[in-house]
N, C-alpha and C positions, 0 to 999 in steps of 0.2 A: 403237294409240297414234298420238297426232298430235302435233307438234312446233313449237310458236309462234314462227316462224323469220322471217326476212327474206322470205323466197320466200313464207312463206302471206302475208306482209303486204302484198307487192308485189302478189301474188295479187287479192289481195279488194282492194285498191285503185286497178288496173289495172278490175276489174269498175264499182269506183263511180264513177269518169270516166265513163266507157261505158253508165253508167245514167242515165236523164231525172233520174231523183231526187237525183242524186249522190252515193249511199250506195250500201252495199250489205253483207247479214250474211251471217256466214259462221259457222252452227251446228255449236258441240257436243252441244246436246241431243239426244235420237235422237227425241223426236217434238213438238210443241207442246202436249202433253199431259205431257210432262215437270213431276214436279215442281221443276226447278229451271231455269230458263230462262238459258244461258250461252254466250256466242257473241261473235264480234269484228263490231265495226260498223265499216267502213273509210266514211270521213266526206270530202266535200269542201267546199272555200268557195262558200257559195252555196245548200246545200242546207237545204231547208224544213222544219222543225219545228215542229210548231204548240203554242204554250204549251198544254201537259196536266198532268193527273195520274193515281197509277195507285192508288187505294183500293186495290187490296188487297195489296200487294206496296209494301216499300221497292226501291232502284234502285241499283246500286253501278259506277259508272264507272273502271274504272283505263287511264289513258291509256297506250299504247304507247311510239306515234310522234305527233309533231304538236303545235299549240295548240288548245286550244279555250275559249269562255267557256260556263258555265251561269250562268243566270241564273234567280232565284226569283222569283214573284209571289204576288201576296196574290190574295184572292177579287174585287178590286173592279180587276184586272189591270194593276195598279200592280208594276212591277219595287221587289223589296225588297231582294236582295242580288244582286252578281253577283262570281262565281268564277273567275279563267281559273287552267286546268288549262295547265302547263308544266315538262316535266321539265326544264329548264335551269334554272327557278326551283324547283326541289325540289317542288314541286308536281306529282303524280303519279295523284292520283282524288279523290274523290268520294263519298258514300254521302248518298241523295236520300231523306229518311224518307218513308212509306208516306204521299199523298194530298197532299201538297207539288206549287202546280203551278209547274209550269218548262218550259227549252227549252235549245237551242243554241245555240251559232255557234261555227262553221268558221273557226279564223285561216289555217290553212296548206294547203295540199295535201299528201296522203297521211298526213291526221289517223287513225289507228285507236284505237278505245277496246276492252278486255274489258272488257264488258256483263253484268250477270248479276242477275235477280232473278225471284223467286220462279214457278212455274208453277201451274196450267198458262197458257200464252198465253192472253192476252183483252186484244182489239183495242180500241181507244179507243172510246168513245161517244159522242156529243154532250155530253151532260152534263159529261165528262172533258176538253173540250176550250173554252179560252178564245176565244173570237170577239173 
């Protein structure tokens, strides 16, 4: 059993400072072959997301700690709508339908999100990602 505490948060967020990328996951799945891919993404400002999408899997955000904006685009990579997730503002996640492309942004320091959608893992591909 594991225990979604302050300490794992502080955890995995201490890690994503300390990382170039400045994120960093911190998996429940036991392998990326899982079929259901669920894990906390501790998120900082600044860090890079490239607009994607994921055919085959929808995407479901529930924020922890933290702000953050998702924002949608259309095929022609025009921003269509944009969301900030804040639990001050009752605003709390997100559910991102399957082949929607979109991205981040990091309003605050020690932003964590539960991340969860469908397995097994498969990495972006060009095609998946907006230039």
């Amino acid at each position: 059993m594991e225990t979604i505490d302050k300490s794992l948060l502080d955890k995995v967020s201490a890690e994503a400072k300390a990382n170039t990328r400045l994120r960093m996951n911190y998996n429940f799945h036991e392998s990326l072959d899982s079929p259901a891919q669920r894990l906390l993404n501790a998120l900082e400002p600044g860090t890079v997301v490239p607009v994607h999408r994921h055919r085959h899997t929808s995407e479901t955000y529930v924020l922890l700690r933290g702000r953050m904006n998702v924002s949608f685009y259309d095929e022609h990579k025009r921003e269509i709508e944009r969301r900030e997730l804040d639990p001050q503002k009752g605003v709390y996640g997100i559910n991102i339908p399957r082949g929607q492309w979109h991205t981040i942004e990091v309003l605050c320091s020690d932003t964590v999100i539960f991340e969860v959608k469908d397995g097994p893992y498969s990495p972006l591909v060009p095609d998946d990602i907006l230039e």
